[in-house]
FIMIDO-707588 format. One record per atom (N, C-alpha, C, O): x negated, y negated, z negated. Coordinates in pm, whole numbers, plus 32768, in hexadecimal, padded with zeros to 4 digits. Example, Ala and Ser with C-alpha at 12.3 -4.5 7.8 and 13.67 -1.06 7.14 Angstrom:
7AD982397CF4;7B3281C27CF4;7AD8814A7CF4;7A70814C7CB2;7AFB80E17D3C;7AA9806A7D36;7AF67FFD7CED;7AC37F8E7CDC;
This chain:
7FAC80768000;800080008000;7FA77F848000;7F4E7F7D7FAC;7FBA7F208057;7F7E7EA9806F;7FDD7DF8806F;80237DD080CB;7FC67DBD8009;80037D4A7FF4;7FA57CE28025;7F2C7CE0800D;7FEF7C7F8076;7FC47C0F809E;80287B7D80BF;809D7B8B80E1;80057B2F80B7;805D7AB080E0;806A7A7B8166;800A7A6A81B1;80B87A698179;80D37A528224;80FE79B68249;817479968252;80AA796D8259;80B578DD8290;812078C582FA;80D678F08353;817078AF832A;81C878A283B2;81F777E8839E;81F677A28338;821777CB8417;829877578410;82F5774C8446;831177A0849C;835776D38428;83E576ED8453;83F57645848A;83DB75F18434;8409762B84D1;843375AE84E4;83DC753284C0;840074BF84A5;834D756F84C6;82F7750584A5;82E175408410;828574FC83E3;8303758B83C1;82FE75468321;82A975E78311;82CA76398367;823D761582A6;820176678280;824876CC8225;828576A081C3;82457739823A;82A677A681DE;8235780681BA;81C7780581F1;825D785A8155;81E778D3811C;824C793C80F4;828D7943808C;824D798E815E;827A7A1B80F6;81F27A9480D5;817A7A8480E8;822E7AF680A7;81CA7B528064;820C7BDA80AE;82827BFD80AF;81977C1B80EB;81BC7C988141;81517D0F80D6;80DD7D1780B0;81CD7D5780CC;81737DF38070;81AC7E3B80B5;82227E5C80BA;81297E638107;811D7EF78149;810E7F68811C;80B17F7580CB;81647FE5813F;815F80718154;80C6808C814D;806B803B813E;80C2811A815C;805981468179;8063818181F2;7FFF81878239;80DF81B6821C;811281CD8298;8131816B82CA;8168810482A3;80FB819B834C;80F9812883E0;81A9813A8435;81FD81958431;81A680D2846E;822F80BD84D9;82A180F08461;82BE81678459;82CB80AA8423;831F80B2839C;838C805B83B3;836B80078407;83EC80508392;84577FF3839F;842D7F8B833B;83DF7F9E82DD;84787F028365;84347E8F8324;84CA7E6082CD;85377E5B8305;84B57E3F8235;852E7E0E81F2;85207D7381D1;84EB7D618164;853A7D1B8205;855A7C7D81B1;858F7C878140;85F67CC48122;85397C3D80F0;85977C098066;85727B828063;850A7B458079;861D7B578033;86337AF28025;862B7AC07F9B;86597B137F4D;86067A637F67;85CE7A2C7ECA;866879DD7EA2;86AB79B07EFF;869579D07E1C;86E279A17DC4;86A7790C7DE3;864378EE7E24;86F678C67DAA;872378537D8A;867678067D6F;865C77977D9E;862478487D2C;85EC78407CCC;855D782D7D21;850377F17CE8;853E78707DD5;84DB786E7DF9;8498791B7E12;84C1797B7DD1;842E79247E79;841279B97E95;83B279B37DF4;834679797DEB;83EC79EF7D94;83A479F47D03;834C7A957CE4;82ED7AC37D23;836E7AB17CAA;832C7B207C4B;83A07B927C67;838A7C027C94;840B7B647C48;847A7BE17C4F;84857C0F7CE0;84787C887CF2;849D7BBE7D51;84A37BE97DB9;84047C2F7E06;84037C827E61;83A67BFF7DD3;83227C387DF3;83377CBE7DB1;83007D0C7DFE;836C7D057D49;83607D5A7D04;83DC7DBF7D81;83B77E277DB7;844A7D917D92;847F7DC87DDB;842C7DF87E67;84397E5E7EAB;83DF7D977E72;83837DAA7F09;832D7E467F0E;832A7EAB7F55;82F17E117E97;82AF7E977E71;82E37F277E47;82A77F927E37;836D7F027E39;83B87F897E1D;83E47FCE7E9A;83E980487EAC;83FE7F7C7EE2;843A7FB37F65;83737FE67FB1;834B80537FD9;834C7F9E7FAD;82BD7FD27FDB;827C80417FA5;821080637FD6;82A680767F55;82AF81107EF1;82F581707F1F;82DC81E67F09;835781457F66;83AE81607FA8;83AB8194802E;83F681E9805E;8340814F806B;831A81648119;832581018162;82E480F781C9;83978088812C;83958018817F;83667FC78199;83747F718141;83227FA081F9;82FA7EE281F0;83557EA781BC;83C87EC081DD;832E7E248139;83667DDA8101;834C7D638121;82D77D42810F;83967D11814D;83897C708174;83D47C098127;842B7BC28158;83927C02805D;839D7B898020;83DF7AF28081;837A7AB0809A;84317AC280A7;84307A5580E1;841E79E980D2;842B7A008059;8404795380D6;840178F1809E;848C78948100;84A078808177;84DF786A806E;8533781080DA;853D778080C4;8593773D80FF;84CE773A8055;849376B4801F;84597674806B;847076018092;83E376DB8093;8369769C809F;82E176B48069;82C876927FF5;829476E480AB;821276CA8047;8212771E7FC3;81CF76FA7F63;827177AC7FBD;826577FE7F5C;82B477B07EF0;82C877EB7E86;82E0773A7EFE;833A771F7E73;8370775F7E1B;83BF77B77E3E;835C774C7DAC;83E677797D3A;83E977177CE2;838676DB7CB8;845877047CC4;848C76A17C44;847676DC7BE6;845477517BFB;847E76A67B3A;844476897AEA;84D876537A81;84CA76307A0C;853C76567AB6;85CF76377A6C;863176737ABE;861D76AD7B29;86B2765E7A78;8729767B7ACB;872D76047B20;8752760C7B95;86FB756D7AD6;872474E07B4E;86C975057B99;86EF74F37C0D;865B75337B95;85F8750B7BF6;860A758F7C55;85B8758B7CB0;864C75EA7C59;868B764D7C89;86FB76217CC7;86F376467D3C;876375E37CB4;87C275B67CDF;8788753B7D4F;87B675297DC0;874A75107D2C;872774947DA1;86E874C17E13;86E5747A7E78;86AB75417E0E;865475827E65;86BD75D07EC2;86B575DF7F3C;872A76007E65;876276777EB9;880576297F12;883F76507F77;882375AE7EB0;8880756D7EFE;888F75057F7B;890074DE7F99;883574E27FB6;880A74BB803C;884175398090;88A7753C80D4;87E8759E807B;880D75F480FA;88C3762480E2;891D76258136;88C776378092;8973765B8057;89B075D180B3;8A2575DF80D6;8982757B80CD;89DD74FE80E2;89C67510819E;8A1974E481EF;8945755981C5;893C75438266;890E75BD8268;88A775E0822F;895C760882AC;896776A282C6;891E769D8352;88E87709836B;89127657839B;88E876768413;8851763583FE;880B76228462;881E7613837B;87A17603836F;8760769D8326;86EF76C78342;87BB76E182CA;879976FF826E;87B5779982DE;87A3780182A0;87DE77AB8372;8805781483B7;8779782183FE;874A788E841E;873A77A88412;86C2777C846F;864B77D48419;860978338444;864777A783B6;85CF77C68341;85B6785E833F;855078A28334;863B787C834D;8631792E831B;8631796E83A4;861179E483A9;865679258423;863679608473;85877952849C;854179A684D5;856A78EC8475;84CB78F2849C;8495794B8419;841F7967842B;84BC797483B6;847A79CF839A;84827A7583B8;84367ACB838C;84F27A83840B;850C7AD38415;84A67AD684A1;84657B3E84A9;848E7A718512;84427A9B855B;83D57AC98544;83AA7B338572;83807A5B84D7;82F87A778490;82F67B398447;82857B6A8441;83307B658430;83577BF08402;833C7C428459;83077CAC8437;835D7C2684F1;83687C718555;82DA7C648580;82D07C9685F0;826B7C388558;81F17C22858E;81AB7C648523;81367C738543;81C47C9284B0;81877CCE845F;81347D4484AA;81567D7E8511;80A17D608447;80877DF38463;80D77E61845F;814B7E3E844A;80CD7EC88469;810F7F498452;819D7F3B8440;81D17F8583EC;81E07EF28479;826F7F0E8451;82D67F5C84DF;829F7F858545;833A7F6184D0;836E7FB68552;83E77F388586;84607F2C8578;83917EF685BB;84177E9585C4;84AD7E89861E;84F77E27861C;84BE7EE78659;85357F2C8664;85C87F2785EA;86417F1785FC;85707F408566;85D17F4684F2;85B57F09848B;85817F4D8433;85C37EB3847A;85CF7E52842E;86537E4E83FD;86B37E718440;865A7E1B8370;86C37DF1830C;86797D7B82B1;86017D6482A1;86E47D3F8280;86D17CEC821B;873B7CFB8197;87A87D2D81B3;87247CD080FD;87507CE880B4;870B7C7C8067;86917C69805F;87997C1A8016;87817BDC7FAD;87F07BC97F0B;885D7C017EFD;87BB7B817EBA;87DF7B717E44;88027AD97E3F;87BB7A7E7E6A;889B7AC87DF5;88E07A617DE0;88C279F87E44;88EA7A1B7EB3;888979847E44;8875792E7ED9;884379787F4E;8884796E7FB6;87DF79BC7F4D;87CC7A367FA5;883C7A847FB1;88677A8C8024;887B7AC27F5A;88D57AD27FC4;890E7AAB8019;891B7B03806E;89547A1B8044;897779F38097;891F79B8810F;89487998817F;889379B080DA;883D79D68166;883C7A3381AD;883D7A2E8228;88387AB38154;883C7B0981B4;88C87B29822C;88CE7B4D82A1;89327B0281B7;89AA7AEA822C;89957AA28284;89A57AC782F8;896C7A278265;894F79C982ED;88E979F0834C;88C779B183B0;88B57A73831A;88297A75837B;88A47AFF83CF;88A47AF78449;88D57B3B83AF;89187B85840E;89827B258457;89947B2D84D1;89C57ACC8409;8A397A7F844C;89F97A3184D5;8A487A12852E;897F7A1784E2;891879EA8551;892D7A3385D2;893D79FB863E;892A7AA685C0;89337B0B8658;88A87B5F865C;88897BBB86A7;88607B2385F6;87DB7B818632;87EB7C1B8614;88367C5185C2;87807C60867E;87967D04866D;874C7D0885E4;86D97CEE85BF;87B27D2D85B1;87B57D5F8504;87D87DD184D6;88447DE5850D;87BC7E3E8483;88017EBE847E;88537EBC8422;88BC7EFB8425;88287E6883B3;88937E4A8342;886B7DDC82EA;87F77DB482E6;88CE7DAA82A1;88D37D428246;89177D4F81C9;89907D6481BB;88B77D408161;88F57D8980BC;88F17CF48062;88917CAD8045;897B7CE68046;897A7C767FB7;89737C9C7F4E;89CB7CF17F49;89397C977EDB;89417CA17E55;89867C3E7E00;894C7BD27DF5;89EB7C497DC8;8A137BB57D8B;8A0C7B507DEB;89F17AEB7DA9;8A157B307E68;89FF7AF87ECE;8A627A427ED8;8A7A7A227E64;8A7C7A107F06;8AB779CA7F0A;8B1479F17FD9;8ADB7A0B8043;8B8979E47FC3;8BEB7A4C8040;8BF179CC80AA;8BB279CA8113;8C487962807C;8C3578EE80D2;8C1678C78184;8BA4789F819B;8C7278D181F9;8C3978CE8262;8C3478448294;8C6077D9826A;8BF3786682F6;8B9477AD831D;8C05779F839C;8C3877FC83DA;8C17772E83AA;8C5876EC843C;8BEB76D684BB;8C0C76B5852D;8B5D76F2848B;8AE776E884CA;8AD677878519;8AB377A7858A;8AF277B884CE;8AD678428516;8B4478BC8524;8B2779338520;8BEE7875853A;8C8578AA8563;8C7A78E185EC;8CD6792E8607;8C2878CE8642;8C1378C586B7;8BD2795986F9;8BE6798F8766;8B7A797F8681;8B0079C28694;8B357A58865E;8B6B7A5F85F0;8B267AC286A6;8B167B3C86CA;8AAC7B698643;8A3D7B3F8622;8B0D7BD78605;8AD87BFB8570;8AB27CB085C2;8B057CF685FD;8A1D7CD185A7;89FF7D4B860B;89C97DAC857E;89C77E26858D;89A97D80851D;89697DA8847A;8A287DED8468;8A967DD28499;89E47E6483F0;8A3D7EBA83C0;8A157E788313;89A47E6B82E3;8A9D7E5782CE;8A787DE4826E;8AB47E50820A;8B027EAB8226;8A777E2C8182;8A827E5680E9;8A9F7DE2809F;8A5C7D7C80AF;8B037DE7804B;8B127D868004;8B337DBF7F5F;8B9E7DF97F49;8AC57DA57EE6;8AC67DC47E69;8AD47D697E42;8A957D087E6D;8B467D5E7DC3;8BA27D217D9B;8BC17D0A7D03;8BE17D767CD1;8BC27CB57CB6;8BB97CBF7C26;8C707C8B7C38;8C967C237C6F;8CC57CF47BF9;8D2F7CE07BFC;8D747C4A7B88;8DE47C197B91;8CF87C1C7B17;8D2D7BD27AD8;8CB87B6A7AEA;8C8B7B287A8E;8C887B637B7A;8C3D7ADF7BBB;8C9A7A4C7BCB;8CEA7A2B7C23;8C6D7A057B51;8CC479907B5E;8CAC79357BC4;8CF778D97BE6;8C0E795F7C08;8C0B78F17C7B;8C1B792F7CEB;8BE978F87D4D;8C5079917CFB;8C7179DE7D82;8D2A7A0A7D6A;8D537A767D40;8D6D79AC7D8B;8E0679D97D75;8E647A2E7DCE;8E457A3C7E45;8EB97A5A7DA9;8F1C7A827E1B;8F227A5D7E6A;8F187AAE7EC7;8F3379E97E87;8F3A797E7EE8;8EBB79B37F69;8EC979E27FDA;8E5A79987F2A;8DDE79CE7F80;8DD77A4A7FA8;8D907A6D8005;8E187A8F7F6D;8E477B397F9A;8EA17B058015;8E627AD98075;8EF07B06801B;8F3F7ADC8060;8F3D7AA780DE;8F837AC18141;8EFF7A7180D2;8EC679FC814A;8E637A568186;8E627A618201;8E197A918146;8D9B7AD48195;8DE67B4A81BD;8DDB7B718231;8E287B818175;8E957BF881C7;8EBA7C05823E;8EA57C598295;8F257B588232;8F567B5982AD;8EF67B4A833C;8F0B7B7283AF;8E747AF482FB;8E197AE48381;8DF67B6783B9;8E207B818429;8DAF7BBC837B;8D8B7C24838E;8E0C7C6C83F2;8DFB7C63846B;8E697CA083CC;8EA57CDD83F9;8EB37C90848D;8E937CB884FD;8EF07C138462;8F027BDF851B;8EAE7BD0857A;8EC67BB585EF;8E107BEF852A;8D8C7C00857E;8D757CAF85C6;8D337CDB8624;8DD37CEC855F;8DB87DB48562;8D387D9D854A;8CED7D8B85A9;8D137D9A84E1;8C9F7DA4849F;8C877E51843C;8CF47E768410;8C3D7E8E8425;8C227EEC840A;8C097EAF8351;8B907EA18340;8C3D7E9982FE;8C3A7E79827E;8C587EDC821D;8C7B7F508235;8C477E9E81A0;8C6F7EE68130;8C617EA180B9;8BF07E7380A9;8CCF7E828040;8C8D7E508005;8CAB7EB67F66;8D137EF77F62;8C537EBB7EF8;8C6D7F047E81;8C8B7E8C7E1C;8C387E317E21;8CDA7E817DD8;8CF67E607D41;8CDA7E937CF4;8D1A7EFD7CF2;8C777E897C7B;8C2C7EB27BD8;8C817E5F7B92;8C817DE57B9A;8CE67EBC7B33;8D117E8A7AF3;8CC17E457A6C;8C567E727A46;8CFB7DE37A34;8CCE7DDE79A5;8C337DA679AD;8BDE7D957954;8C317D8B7A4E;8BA07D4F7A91;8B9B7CBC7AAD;8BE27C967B0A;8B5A7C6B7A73;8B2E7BA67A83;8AEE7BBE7AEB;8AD57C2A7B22;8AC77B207B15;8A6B7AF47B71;89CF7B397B3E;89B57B5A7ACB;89887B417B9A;88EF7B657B67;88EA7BDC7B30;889B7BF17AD3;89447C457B62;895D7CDA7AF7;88E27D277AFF;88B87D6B7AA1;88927D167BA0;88057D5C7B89;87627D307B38;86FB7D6A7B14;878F7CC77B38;87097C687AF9;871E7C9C7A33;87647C7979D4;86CF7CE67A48;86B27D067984;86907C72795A;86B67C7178E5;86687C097971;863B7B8078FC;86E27B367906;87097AFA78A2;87267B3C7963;87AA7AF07950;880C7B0878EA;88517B6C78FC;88207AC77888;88487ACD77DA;88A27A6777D5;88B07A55775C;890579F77826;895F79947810;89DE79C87826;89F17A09788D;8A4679B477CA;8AB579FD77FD;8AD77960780A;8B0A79517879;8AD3791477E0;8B1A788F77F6;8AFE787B7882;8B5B785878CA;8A85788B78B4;8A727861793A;8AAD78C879C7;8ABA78B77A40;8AC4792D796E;8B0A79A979BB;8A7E79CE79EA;8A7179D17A65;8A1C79E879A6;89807A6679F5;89797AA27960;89567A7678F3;89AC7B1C7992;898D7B8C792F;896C7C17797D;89B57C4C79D1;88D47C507946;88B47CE6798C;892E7D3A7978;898B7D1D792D;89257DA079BF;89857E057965;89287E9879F1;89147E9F7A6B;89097F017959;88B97F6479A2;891E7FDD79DB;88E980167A3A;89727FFF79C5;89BC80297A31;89D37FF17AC8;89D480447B23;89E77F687AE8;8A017F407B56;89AA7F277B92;89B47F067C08;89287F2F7B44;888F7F297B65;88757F9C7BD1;88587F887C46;888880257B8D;889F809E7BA4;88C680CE7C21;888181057C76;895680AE7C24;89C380C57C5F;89A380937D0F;89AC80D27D79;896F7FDF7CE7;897C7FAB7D6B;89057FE27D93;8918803F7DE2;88887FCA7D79;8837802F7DAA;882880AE7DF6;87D280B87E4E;887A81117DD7;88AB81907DF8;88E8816C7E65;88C581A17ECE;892F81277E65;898681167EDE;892B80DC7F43;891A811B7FAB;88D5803B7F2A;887080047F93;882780907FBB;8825809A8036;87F580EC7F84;87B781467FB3;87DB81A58010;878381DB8052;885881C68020;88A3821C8059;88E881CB811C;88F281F08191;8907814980C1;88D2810780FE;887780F181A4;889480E9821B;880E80EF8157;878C80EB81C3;877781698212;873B816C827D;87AE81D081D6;87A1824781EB;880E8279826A;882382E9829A;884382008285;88A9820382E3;889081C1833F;88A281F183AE;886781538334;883180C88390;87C1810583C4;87BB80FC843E;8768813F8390;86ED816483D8;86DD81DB83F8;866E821083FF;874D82168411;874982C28431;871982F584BB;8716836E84D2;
């Protein structure tokens, strides 16, 4: 297994993700998309799990320059720009998704991406784009579709994990992403964990006021399923 940082740009502006390689060559390549919070420690750790795994892992950066915040404001100021211009924040993840495809050893044929809470809805937006994608997995995701990308041909087979008592992901957003999907014939799915908050996979998330609480069953659970998952997308 080989970890390194990957310089790319997007529109003029400098990005850094982190690629951990297999030991096996021509491997399918997985995007992850980083929380709210920046490509940090937790999602690098995920990188490396899936690279244990067999996959190329592609840490992404969707800041800049490897950012991570340092608060919830300084988290929030980072992650609400792109929340506000989807067709910036569609651009970003598609240039990293090109930069991915230039990696060593990967099989780029199959590619997926998969993220956590704001990542999740990158990764939706990175399938809602049109690019050849094999699949797209939210975790606690945010569902939300863009008027930027209504247009665009969804070709990714999508997962959607679900904290059934996610106060910032409502019915409403079920709903709405339902109906898109379906009027796209999109190949979806989504699971509900009951008795599951926002942030259900992250072990340090401890706020019930803020609605981020772990919970190791749904930890478990969604896992099992992302795995089974891949095991389908890349067959």
């Amino acid at each position: 297994m080989n970890t390194q940082l990957v310089a790319y740009e997007v529109n003029g502006k400098k990005y850094e993700g982190l690629h951990v390689k297999p030991d096996t060559e021509n491997a399918p390549c997985i995007l992850i998309a980083h929380t709210w919070a920046g490509r940090d420690d937790f999602v690098e750790g995920i990188a490396t799990k899936l690279a244990k795994d067999g996959f190329n892992a592609f840490a992404i950066d969707m800041y800049g320059n490897g950012k991570t915040g340092e608060s919830n404001e300084e988290n929030q100021s980072m992650m609400q720009p792109l929340i506000d211009d989807r067709k910036n924040l569609s651009q970003i993840v598609v240039g990293a998704y090109n930069a991915a495809k230039k990696l060593e050893g990967i099989d780029d044929s199959n590619i997926a991406i998969m993220g956590y809470c704001f990542g999740g809805l990158v990764s939706l937006d990175l399938a809602r784009s049109g690019v050849d994608l094999k699949g797209a997995v939210s975790f606690h995701g945010f569902l939300s579709g863009s008027k930027d990308l209504e247009d665009k041909k969804i070709n990714a087979k999508l997962l959607v994990l679900h904290g059934h008592l996610d106060p910032m992901v409502g019915q409403d957003q079920i709903d709405s992403f339902s109906k898109e999907m379906n009027e796209k014939k999109v190949d979806w799915q989504l699971h509900s964990f009951g008795n599951a908050m926002h942030a259900f996979t992250n072990p340090d998330a401890n706020d019930p006021s803020f609605g981020t609480v772990y919970s190791e069953d749904a930890n478990k659970r969604s896992w099992k399923i992302f795995k089974d998952f891949l095991i389908e997308i890349f067959k």
